[in-house]
C-alpha positions as CSV (number, residue, x, y, z in Angstrom):
1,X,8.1,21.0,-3.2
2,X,5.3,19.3,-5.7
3,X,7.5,19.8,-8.6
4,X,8.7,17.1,-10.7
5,X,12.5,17.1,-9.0
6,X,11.5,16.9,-5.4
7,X,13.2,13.4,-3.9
8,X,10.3,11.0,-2.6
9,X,10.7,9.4,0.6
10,X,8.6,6.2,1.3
11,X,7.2,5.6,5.0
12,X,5.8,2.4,5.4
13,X,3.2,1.6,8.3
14,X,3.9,-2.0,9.7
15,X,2.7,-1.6,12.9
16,X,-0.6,-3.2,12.9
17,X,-1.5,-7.3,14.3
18,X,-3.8,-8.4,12.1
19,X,-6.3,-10.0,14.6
20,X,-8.7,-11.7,11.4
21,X,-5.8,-14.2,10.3
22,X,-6.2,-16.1,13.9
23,X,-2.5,-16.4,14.1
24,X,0.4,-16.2,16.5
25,X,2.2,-14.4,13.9
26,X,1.4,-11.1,12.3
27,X,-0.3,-10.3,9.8
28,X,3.0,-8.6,7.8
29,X,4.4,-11.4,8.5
30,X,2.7,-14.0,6.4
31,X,4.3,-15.5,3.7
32,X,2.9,-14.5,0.5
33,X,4.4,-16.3,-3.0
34,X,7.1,-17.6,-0.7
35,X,8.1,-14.2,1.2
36,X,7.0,-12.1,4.3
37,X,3.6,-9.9,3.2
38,X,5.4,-7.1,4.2
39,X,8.8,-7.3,1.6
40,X,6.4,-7.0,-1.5
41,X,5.0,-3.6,-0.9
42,X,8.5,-2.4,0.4
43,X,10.1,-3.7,-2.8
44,X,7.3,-2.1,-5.1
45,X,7.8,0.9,-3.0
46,X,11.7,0.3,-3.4
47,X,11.2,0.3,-7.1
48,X,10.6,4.3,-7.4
49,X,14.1,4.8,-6.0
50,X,13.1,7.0,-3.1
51,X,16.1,9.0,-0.8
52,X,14.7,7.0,1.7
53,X,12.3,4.3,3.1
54,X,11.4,4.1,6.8
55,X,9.1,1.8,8.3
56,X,7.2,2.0,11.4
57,X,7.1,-0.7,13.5
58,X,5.0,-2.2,16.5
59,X,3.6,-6.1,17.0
60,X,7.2,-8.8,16.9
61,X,9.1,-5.3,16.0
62,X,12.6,-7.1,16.0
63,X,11.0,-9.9,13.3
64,X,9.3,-7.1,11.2
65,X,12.9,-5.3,11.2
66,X,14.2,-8.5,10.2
67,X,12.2,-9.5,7.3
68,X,12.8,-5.5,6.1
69,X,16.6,-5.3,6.7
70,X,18.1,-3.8,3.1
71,X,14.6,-2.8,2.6
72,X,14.6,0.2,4.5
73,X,17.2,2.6,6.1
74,X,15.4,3.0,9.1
75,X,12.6,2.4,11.5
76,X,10.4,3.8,14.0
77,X,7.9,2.5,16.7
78,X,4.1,2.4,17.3
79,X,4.1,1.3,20.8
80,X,1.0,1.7,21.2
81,X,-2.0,1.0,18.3
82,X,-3.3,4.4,17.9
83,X,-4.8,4.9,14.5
84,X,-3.0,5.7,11.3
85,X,-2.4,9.2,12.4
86,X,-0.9,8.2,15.3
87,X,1.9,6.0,12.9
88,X,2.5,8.7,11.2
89,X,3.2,11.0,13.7
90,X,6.0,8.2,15.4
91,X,7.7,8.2,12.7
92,X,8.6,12.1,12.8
93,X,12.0,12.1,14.0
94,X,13.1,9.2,11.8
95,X,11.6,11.3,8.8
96,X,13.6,14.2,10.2
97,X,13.2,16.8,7.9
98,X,13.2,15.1,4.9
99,X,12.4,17.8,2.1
100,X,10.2,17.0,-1.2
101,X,7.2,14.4,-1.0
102,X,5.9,11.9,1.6
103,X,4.9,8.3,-0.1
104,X,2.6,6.6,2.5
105,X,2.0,2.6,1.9
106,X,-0.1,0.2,4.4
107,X,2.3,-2.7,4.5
108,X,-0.5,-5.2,4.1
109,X,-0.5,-4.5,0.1
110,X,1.4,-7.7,-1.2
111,X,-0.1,-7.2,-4.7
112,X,0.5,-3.4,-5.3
113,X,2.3,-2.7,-8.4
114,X,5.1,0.3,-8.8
115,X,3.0,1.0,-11.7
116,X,0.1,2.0,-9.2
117,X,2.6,4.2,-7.1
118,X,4.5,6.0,-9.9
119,X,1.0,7.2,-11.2
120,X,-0.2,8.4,-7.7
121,X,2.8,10.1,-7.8
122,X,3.0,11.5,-11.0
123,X,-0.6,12.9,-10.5
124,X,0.4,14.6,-7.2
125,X,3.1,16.3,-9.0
126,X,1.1,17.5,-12.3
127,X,-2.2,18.5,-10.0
128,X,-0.2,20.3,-7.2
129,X,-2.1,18.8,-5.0
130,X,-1.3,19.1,-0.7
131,X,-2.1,15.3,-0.7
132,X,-3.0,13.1,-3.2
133,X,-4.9,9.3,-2.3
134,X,-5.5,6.1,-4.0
135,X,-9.6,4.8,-4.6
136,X,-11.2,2.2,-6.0
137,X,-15.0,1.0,-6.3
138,X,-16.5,-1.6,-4.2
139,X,-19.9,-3.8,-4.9
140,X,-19.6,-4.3,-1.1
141,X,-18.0,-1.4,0.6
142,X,-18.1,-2.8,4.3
143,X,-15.4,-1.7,7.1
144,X,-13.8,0.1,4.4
145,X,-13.1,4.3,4.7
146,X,-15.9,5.9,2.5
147,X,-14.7,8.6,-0.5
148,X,-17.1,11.6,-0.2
149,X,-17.0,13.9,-3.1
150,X,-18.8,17.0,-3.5
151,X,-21.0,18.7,-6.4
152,X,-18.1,19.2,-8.4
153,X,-16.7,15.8,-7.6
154,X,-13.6,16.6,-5.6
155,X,-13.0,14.9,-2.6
156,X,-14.9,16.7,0.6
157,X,-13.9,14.0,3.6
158,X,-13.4,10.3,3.8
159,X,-15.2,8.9,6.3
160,X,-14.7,5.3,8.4
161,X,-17.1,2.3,7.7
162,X,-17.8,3.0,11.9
163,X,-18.4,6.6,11.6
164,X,-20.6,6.7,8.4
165,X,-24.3,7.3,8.5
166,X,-26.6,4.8,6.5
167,X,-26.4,6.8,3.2
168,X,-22.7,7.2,3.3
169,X,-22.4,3.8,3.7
170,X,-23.8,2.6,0.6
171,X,-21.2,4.6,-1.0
172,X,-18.7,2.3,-3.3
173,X,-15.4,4.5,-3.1
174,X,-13.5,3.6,-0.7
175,X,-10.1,4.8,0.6
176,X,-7.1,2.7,-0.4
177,X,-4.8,3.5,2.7
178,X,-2.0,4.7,-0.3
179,X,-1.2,8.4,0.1
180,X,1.3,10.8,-1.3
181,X,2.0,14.7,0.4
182,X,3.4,17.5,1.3
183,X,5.3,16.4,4.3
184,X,5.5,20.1,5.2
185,X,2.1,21.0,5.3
186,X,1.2,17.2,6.9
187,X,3.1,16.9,9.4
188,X,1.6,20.0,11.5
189,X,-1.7,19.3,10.9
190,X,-1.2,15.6,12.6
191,X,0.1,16.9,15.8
192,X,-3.5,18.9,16.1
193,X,-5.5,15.8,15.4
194,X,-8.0,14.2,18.5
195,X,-9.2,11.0,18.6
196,X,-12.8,11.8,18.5
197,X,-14.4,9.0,16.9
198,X,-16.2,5.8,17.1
199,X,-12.5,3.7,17.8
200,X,-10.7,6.5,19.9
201,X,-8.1,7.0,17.1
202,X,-5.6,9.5,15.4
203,X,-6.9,9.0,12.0
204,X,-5.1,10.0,8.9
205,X,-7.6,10.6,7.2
206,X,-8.8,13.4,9.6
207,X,-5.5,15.3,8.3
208,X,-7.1,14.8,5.0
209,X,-10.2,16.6,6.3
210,X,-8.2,19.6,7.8
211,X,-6.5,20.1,4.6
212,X,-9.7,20.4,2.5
213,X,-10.9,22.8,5.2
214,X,-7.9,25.0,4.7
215,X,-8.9,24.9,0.8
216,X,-6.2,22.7,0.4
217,X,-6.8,20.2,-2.6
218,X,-6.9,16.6,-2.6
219,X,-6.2,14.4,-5.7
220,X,-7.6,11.0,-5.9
221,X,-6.5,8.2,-8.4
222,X,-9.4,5.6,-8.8
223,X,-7.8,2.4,-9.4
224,X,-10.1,-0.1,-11.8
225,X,-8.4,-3.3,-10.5
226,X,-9.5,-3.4,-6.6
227,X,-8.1,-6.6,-5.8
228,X,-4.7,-4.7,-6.4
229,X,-5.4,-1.9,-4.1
230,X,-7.1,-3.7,-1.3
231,X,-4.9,-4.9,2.0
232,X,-5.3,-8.6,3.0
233,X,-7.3,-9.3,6.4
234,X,-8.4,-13.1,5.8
235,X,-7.1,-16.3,4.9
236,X,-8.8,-15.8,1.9
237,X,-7.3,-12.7,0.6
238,X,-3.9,-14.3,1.9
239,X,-4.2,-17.0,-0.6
240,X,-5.7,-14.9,-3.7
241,X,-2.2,-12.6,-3.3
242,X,0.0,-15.4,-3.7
243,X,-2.0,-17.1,-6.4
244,X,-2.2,-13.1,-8.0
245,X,2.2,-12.7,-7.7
246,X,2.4,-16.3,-9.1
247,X,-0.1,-15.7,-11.9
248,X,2.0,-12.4,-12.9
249,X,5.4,-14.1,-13.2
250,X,3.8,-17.0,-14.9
251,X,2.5,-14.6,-17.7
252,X,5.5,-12.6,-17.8
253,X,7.9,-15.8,-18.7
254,X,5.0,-16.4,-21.1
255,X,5.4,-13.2,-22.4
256,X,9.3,-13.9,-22.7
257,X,9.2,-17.1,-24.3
258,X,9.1,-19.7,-21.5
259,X,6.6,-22.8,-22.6
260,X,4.2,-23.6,-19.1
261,X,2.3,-26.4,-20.1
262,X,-0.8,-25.5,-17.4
263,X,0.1,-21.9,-15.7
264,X,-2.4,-21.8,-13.3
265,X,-0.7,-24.7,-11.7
266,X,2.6,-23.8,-12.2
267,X,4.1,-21.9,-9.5
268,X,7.5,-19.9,-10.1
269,X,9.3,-17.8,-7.6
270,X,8.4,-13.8,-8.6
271,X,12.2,-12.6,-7.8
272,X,13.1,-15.5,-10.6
273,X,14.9,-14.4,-13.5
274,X,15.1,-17.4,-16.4
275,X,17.8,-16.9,-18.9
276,X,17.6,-17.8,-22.7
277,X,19.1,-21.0,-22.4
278,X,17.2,-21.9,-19.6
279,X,14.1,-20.7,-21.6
280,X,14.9,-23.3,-24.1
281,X,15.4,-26.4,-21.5
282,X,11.6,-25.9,-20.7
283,X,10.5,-25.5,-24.1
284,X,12.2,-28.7,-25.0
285,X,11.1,-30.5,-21.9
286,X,7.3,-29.1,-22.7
287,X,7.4,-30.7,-26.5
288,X,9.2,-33.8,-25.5
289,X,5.9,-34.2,-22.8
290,X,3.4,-33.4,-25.0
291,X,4.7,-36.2,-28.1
């Protein structure tokens, strides 16, 4: 069910900690440009009107449920950490047999666009592809998944940063964590996955492997704006998303008409919606500043 009519449902894996942010809260659970990390990628997600979104859930599982209530229409649970695989696989009976394509989103991607989504999608569709993964290049590729491609330039395996040999490592392309598949062919190949690697995991991305062996092919869409694509693990990364969300609604009230007198030190709400007349108070404000 690749065609262009099959529904999409989203599954959203917000399980993880977080460990790097040094925190008592989770990662997901940040605030970001004045909202919980983990309501941005649902609402980008949310944007491609899916049948249905379900999220799976593990660290302060009542508060992550609670930041995504209207969000999503159902959860599941990652009791234990177990690799991305291993999320996946949870969230089977919640999934249920739900028929067309499987939308798969880290929930640490605060400054993912729907734009980005639609066109992972719209390539899985046109390429009939089994699965179907965001890249993007790296000047420093560390603890990310590596994108192995073969003679022809097809994706062969992805590797992980603590499974990669010296040459592989110095490979730029690196896996995004953003999938879309075949739930059909997916899901049975996940329930035949073994943890043998360096972190004792189910990963996802051995799935990924196992459909390339099968002769399956695998579509990647290389992103050029990385910092979009890229989950946040530091402080760092925490504060360049919300400056990134507030930069994007400053430039689209630009775009609309709306007079900021210094943008980059204006912040303004994303979700914000500024009417014409509203438009006009600031523009008048801004002139009667600057006489």
């Amino acid at each position: 069910m690749s065609g262009s009519r099959a529904p999409l449902t989203v599954l959203l894996l917000a399980a993880g900690q977080g460990t790097r942010l040094k925190s008592k809260t989770i990662k997901l659970l940040h605030p970001v440009a004045g909202q919980p990390m983990v309501t941005w990628i649902a609402r980008a997600a949310g944007a491609l009107r899916p049948s249905r979104t379900v999220a799976v859930v593990g660290f302060q599982a009542e508060r992550v449920q609670a930041a995504l209530a209207g969000l999503c229409d159902g959860f599941a649970v990652q009791a234990q950490q177990r690799g991305t695989g291993h999320a996946v696989m949870q969230a089977a009976g919640a999934l249920g047999k739900a028929p067309g394509l499987l939308l798969i989103v880290n929930g640490d991607l605060p400054s993912l666009r729907p734009a980005t989504l639609r066109a992972l999608v719209a390539l899985h569709r046109k390429s009939k592809a089994a699965l179907s993964l965001v890249t993007t290049d790296l000047s420093d590729s560390t603890g990310y998944g590596r994108i192995v491609r073969d003679g022809k330039g097809r994706v062969s395996r992805i590797v992980e940063h603590k499974d990669a040999s010296t040459a592989e490592r110095r490979i730029a392309e690196i896996n995004c964590g953003i999938y879309c598949a075949n739930p059909t062919v997916l899901m049975p190949l996940l329930k035949k996955l073994r943890p043998n690697n360096a972190q004792g995991e189910y990963y996802l991305t051995d799935a990924v492997h196992a459909l390339i062996a099968k002769g399956a092919l695998v579509a990647a869409l290389k992103h050029g704006e990385s910092e979009e694509v890229l989950g946040v693990n530091t402080r760092a990364e925490l504060a360049a998303a919300g400056a990134t969300l507030y930069a994007r609604k400053a430039e689209e009230l630009q775009d609309d008409g709306v007079t900021l007198l210094d943008a980059s030190r204006t912040w303004i709400d994303p979700r914000a919606k500024v009417g014409r007349e509203r438009r006009d108070a600031v523009r008048q404000r801004a002139h009667e500043q600057l006489r």
